[in-house]
C-alpha positions as CSV (number, residue, x, y, z in Angstrom):
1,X,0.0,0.0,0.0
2,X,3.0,2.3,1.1
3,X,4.9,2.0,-2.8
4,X,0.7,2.3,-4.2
5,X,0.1,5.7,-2.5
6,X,3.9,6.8,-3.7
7,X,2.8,5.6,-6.9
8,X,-0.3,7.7,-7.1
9,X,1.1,11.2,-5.8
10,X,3.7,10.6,-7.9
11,X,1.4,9.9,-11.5
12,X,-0.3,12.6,-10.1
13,X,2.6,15.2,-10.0
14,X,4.2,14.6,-13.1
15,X,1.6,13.4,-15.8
16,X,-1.4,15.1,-14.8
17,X,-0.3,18.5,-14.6
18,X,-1.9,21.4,-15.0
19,X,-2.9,22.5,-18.3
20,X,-0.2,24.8,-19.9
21,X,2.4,23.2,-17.9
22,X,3.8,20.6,-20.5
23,X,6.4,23.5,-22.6
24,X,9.3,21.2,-21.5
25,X,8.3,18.2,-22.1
26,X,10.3,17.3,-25.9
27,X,14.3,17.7,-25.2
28,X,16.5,17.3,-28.8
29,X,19.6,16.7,-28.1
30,X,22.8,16.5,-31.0
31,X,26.0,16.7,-32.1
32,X,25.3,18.0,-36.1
33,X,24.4,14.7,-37.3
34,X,21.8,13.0,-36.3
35,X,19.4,14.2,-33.0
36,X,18.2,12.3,-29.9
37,X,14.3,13.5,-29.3
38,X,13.7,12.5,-25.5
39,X,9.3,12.6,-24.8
40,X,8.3,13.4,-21.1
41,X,5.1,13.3,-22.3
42,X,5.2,9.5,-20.5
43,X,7.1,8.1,-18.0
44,X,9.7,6.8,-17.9
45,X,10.3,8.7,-21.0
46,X,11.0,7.3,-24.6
47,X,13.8,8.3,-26.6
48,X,14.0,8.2,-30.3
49,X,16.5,9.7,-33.0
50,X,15.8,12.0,-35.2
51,X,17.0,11.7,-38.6
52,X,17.6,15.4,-39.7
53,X,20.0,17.0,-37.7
54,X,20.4,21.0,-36.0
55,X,24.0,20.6,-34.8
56,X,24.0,22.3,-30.9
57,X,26.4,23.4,-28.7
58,X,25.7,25.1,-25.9
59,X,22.6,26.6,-26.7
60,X,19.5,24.6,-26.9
61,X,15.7,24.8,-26.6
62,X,12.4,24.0,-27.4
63,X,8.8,24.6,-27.4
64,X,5.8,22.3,-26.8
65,X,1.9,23.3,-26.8
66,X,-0.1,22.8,-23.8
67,X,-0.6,19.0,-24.6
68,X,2.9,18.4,-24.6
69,X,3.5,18.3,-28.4
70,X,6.8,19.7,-30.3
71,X,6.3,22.7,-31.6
72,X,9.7,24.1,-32.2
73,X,13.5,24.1,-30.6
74,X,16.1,26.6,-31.7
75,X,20.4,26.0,-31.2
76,X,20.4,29.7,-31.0
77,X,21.6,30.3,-34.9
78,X,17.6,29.3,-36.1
79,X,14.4,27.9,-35.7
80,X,12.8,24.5,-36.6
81,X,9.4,23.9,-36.8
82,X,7.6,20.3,-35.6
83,X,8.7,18.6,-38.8
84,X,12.1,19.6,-38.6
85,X,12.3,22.2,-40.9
86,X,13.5,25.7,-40.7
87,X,10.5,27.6,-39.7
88,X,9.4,30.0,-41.5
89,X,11.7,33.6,-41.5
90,X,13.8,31.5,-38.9
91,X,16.7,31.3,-40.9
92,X,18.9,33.8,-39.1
93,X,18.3,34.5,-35.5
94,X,22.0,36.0,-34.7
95,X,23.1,38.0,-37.6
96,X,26.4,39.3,-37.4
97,X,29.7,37.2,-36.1
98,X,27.4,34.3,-34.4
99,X,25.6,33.3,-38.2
100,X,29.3,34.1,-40.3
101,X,31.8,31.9,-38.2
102,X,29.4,29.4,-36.0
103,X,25.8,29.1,-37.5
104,X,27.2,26.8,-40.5
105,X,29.5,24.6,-38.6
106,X,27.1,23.6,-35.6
107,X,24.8,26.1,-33.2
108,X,25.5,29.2,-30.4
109,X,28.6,28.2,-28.4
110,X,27.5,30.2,-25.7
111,X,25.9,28.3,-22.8
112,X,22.0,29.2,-22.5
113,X,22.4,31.3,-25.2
114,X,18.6,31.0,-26.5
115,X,15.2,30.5,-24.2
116,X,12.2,29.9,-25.4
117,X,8.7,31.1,-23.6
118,X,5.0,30.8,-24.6
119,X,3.3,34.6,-24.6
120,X,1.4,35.6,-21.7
121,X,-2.5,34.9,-22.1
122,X,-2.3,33.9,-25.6
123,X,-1.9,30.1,-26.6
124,X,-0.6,31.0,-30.4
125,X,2.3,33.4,-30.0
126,X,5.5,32.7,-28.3
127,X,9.0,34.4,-28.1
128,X,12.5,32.9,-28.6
129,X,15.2,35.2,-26.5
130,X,18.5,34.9,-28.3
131,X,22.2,36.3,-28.0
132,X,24.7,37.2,-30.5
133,X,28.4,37.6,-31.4
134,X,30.5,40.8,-31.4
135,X,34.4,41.8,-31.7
136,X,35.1,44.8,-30.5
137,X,38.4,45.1,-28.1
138,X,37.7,44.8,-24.6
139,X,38.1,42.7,-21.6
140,X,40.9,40.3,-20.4
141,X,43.5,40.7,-22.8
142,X,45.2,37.2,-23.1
143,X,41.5,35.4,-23.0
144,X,38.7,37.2,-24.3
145,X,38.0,39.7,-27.0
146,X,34.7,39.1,-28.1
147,X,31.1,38.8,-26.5
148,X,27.7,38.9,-27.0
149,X,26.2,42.5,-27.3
150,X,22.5,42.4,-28.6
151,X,19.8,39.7,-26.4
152,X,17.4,39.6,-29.7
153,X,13.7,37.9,-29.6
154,X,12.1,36.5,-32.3
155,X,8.0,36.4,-31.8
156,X,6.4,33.4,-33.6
157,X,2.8,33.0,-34.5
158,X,2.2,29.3,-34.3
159,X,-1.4,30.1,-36.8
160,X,0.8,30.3,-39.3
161,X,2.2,28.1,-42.4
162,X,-0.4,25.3,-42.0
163,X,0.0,25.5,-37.9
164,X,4.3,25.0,-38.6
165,X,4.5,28.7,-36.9
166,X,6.4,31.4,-38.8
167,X,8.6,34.3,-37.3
168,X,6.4,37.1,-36.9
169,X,8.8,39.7,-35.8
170,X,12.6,38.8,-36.3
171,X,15.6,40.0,-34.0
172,X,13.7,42.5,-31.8
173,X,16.0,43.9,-29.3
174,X,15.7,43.7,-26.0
175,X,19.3,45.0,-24.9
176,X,21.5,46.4,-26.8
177,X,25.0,46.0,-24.4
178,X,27.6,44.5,-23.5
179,X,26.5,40.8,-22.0
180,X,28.2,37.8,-20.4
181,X,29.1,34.8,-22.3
182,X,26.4,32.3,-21.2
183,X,23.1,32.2,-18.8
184,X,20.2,33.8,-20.7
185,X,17.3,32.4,-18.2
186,X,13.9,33.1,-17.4
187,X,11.0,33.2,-14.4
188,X,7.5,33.3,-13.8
189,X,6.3,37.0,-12.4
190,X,4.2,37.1,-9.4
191,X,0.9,37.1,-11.6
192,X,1.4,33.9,-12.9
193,X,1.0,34.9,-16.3
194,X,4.1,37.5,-17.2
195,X,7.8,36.4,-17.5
196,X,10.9,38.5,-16.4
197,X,13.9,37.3,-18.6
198,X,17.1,38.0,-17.4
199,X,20.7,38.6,-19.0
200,X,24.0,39.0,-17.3
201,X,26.2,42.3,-18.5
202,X,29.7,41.1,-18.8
203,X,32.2,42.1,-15.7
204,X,30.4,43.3,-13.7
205,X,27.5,42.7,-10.3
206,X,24.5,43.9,-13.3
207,X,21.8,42.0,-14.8
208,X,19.6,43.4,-17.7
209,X,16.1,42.2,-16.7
210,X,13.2,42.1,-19.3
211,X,9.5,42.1,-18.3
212,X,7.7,39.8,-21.1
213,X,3.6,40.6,-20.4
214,X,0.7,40.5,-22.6
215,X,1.4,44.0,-24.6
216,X,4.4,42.4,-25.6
217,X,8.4,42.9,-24.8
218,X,8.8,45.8,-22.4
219,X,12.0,48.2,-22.0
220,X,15.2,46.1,-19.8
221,X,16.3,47.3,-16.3
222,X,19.4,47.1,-15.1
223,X,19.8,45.5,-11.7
224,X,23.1,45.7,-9.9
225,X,24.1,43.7,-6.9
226,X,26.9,41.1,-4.9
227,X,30.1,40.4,-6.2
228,X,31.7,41.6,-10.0
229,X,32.3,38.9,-12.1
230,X,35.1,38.7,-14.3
231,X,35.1,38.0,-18.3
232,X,35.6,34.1,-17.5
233,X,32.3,33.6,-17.0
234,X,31.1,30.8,-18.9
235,X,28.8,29.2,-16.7
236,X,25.0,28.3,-16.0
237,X,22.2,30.0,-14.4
238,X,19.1,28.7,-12.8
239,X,16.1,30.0,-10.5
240,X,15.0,27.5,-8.1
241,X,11.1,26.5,-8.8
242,X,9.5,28.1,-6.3
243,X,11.0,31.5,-8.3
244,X,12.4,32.9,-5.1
245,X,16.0,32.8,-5.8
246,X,18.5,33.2,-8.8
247,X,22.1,31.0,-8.9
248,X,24.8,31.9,-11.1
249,X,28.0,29.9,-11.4
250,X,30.5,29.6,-13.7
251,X,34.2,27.7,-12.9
252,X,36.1,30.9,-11.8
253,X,33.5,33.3,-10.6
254,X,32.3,30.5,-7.7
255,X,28.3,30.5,-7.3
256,X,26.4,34.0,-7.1
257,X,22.9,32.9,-5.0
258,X,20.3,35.8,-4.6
259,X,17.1,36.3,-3.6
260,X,14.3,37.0,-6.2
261,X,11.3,39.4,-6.1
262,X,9.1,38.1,-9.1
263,X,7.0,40.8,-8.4
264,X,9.6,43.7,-9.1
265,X,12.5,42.0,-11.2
266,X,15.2,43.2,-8.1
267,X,17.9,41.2,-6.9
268,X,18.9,41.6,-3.4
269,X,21.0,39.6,-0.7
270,X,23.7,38.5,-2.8
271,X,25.7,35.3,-1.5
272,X,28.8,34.1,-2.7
273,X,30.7,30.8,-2.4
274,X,33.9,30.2,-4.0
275,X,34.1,27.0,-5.7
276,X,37.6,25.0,-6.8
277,X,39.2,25.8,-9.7
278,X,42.3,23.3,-9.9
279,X,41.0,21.3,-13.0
280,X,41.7,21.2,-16.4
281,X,39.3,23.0,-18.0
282,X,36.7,26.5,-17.5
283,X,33.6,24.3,-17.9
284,X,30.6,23.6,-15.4
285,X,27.0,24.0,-14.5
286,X,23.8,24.4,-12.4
287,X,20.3,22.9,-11.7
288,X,18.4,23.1,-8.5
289,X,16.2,20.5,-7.2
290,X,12.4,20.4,-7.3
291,X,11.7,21.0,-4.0
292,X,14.1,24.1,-4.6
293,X,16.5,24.0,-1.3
294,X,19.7,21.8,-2.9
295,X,22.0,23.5,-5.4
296,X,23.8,20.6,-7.9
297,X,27.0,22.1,-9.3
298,X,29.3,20.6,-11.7
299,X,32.8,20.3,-12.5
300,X,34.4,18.7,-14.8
301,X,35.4,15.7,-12.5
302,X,33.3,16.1,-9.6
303,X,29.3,17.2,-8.9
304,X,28.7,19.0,-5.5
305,X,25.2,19.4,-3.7
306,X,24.8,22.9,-1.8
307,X,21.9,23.0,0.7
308,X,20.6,26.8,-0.3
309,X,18.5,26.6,3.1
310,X,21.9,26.2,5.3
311,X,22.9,28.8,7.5
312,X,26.7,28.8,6.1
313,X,25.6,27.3,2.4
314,X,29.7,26.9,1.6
315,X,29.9,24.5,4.6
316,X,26.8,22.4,3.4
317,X,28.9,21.3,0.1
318,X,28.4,17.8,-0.4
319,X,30.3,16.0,-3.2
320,X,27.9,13.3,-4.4
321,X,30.0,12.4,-7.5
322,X,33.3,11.8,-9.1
323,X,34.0,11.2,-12.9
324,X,34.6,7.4,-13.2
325,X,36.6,7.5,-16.6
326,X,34.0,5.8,-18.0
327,X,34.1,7.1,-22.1
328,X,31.5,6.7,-24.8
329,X,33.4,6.8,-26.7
330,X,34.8,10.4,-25.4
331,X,35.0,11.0,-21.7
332,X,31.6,11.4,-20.1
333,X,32.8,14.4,-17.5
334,X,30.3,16.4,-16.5
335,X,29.0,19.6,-17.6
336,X,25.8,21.2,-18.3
337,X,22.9,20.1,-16.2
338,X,18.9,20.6,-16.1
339,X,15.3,19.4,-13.8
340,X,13.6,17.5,-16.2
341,X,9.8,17.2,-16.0
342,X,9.9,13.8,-14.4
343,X,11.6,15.4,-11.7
344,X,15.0,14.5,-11.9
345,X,18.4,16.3,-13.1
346,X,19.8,15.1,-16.1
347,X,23.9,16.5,-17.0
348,X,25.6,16.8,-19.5
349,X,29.3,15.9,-21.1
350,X,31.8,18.1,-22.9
351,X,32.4,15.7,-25.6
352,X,30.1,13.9,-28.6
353,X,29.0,10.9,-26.2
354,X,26.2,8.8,-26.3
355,X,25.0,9.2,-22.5
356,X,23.5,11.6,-19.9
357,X,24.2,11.6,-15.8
358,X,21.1,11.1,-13.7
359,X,20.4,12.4,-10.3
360,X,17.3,10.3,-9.6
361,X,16.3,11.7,-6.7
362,X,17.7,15.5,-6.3
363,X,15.1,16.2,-3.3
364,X,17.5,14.2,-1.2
365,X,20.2,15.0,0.7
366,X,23.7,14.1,-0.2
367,X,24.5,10.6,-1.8
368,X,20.9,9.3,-1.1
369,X,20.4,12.2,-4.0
370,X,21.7,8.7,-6.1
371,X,23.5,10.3,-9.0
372,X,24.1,7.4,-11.7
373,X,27.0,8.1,-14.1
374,X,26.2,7.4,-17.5
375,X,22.5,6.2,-17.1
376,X,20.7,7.0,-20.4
377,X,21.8,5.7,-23.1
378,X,21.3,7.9,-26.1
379,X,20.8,6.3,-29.5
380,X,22.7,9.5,-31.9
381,X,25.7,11.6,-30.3
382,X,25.3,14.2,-27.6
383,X,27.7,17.0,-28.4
384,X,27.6,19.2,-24.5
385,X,23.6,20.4,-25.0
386,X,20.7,20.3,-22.5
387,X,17.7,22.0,-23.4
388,X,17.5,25.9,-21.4
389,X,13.9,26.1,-20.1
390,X,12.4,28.4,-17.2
391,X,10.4,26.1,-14.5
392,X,7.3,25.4,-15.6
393,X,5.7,23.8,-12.2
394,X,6.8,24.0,-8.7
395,X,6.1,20.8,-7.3
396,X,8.6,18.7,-5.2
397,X,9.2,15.2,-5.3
398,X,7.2,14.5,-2.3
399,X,9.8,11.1,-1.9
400,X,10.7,10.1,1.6
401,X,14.1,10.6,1.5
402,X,14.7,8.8,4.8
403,X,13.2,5.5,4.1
404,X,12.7,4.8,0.6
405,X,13.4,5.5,-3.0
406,X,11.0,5.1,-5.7
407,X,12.4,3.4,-9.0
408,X,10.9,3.7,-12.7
409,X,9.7,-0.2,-12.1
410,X,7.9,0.7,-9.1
411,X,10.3,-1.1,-6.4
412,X,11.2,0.1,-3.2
413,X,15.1,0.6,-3.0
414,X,16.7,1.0,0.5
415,X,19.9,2.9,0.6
416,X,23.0,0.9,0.8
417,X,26.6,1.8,0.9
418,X,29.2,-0.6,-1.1
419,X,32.8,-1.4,-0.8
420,X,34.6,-3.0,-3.8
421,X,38.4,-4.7,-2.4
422,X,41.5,-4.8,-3.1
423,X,41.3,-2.4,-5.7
424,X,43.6,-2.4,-7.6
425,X,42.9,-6.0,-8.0
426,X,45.3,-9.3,-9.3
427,X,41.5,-10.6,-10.8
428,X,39.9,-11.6,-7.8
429,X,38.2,-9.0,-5.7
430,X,35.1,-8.7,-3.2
431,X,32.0,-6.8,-3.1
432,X,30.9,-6.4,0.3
433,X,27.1,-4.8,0.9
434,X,26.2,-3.1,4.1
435,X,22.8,-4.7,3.5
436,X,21.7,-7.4,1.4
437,X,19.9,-6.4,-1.8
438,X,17.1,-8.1,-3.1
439,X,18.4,-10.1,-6.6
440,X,20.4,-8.1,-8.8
441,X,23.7,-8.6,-10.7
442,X,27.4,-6.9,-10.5
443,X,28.2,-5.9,-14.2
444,X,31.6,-5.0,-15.5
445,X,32.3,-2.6,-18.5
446,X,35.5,-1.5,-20.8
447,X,36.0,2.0,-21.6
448,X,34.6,1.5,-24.7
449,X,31.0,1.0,-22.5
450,X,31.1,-3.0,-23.6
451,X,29.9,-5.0,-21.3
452,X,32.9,-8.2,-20.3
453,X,31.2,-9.7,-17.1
454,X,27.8,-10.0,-15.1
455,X,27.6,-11.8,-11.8
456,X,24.4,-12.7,-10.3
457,X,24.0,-11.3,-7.1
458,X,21.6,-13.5,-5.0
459,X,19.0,-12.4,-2.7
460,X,20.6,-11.6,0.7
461,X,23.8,-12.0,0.1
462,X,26.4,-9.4,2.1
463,X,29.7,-10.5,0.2
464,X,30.1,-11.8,-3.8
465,X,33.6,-12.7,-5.3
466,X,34.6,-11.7,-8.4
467,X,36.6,-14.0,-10.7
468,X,37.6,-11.3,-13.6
469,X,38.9,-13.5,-16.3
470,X,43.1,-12.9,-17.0
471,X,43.0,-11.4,-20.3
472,X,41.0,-8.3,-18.6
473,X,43.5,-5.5,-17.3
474,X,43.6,-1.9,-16.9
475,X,41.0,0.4,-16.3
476,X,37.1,-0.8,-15.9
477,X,33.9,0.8,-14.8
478,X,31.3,-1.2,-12.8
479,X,27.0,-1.2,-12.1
480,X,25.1,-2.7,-9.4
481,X,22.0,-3.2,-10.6
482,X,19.0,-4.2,-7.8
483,X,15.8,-5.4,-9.4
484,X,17.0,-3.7,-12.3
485,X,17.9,-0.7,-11.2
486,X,21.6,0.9,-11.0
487,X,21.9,1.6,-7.1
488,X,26.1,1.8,-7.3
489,X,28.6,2.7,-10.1
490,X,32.4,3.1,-9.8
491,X,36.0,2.2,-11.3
492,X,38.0,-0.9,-10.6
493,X,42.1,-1.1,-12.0
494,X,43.0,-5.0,-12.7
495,X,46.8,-5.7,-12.4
């Protein structure tokens, strides 16, 4: 009866939403060639690939009507419509240095570089908020010399062309400045109905915000507060669900957290947490769970959770993931990351891959959040995207974060902690449970993401040893699957 009524509230929060509160629900992911099209429109959701291809980058969105059907999605160089065509007057969406030296090779390299938004109290018209490209001299002299300096919108009347949609009004501009490199996001206002869309201006503490209402795009305001930023600031931005604060990170700034008015546009309170910045690369990103206290950030090798309701939010970091080499068939590191409709945070990788990371539950504190590395399998190539959306519903997960976890093949799945010894390894090694799991199966993988060994794991069983047979050395990646479900991943080196 328990895993019935969890059932129930669940079905109840995620498929029968309120009307008008499916936008989100097609992602399209790609790479140039061909597209992965994942449908929240059921759940667990299906994933299909799409066979003509929008290359993306870091910039990626899409529309859907109130049912839940595809209407458009945009890689911030153009528009296509539900049958994969360029929509009508779509065609250029970032004249200048964005359309000449990145449109034809691929889409906007800028992260949340386009957002798309359906029109306040009118079901046909929506807007598509876009940034450019431009070179003047300015800045960091050994790193950057360009920016964006125009946040266009394009309004799109979806009456039009046979109910494709056409470009009604192309490259309006909302802000003519100069504007960060990434993190073009959007909120609910107070009403309900209205949108504020908001824009970073490059190095510095101010943020152009634009009030979206029913008349139409209204004049920006500049809102100033916290900490300047410098011009490294590729990064994410998100606003937690119940639209009362605003995060910004990017890998050398640290996280910006501020409180929200959705009434007035201000910013005010401004936190800010420095964040590690000995890897490799610039890269990283943000998503907020639904139940809008914990903060996921991502580095390249790592992902942290950051309890936004802690006194000291610095001291709350938890890390609930590191990278485990595992490539497919380029490394799978983490980067960009977003709250899907079903509730759960889906990242992405820097390279062309054929996976997504999966926080399954992201209401939960720390490891019990159950991060699974790799978890979706894509059928086309994944080059960095994740679909840039505003939150649509403000509903937490209402899971019992204590007790149980609720898996896509309704089991109940009590948290467990694993130890996997000697590691390195001569072949033989143990894996030792702190509580027997219910029948499952330990699972070995190469780099490559084959599969070279599955052991049953029997039904209360504390300790399994694992014969690896001698020709496999080096480097492999392991899954503990319980009733079908991944509950550990990690590395394992064989001597």
């Amino acid at each position: 009866m328990k895993i019935l009524r969890i059932l129930l509230f669940l079905n109840a929060l995620f498929l029968m939403t309120l009307n008008g509160q499916n936008h989100d629900f097609n992602w399209i992911l790609g790479s140039g060639d061909d597209n992965n099209l994942l449908d929240f429109s059921t759940m667990p959701f299906t994933i299909d690939r799409q066979s003509r291809p929008m290359g993306m980058e870091g910039s990626n969105t899409s529309m859907s009507d109130s049912e839940g059907n595809l209407l458009f999605y945009s890689n911030g160089c153009y528009i296509a419509d539900s049958s994969h065509d360029t929509m009508m007057n779509g065609g250029i969406i970032a004249p200048g240095e964005l359309q000449e030296f990145y449109c034809d090779g691929g889409g906007s390299p800028w992260q949340q570089g386009v957002i798309a938004l359906p029109a306040p109290d009118n079901d046909s018209i929506y807007y598509v908020f876009n940034i450019d490209m431009n070179t003047p001299f300015f800045g960091h002299p050994t790193y950057l010399s360009i920016a964006p300096y125009h946040l266009y919108y394009q309004k799109i009347n979806m009456n039009r062309n046979n109910g494709l949609g056409e470009v009604v009004e192309n490259n309006g501009i909302a802000v003519k400045d100069t504007l960060a490199h990434s993190s073009v996001q959007a909120v609910r206002h107070a009403n309900g109905t209205d949108w504020w869309v908001i824009v970073p201006k490059l190095q510095t503490n101010c943020y152009w915000v634009v009030l979206v209402d029913a008349s139409g795009v209204q004049p920006a305001e500049l809102k100033c507060d916290g900490k300047e930023w410098s011009d490294v600031d590729f990064g994410q931005a998100a606003f937690t669900p119940d639209q009362k604060k605003y995060v910004r990170y990017s890998f050398y700034n640290g996280i910006h957290i501020y409180d929200f008015d959705n009434e007035t546009g201000d910013l005010s309170n401004s936190i800010h947490v420095d964040t590690p910045t000995d890897d490799s690369t610039t890269l990283g990103g943000a998503a907020i769970s639904p139940n809008s206290r914990f903060l996921y950030i991502t580095h390249p090798f790592r992902v942290s959770q950051y309890d936004l309701e802690a006194v000291n939010v610095k001291d709350s970091e938890e890390i609930v993931a590191e990278w485990d080499g595992f490539q497919n068939p380029f490394p799978t590191i983490f980067y960009l990351a977003a709250l899907a409709p079903d509730g759960k945070v889906y990242i992405s990788s820097t390279s062309s891959t054929k996976n997504l990371h999966v926080i399954h539950y992201p209401d939960c504190k720390g490891l019990a959040s159950n991060l699974e590395q790799h978890g979706i399998d894509l059928p086309a190539f994944n080059f960095a995207s994740i679909p840039n959306f505003p939150h649509y519903r403000n509903m937490p997960s209402g899971i019992d974060c204590d007790t149980v976890q609720v898996s896509s093949n309704d089991t109940e799945i009590a948290l467990k902690e694993f130890k996997v010894f000697p590691n390195p390894s001569f072949g033989d090694f143990i894996v030792e449970f702190s509580n027997p799991i219910r029948s499952g199966y330990f699972s070995l993988y190469d780099i490559a993401g084959k599969e070279v060994l599955n052991v049953p794991v029997n039904e209360n069983q504390l300790q399994v040893e694992i014969q690896a047979p001698t020709h496999l050395k080096g480097l492999y990646f392991y899954k503990i699957k319980e009733k079908g479900i991944v509950i550990s991943t990690g590395k394992v080196f064989l001597n």
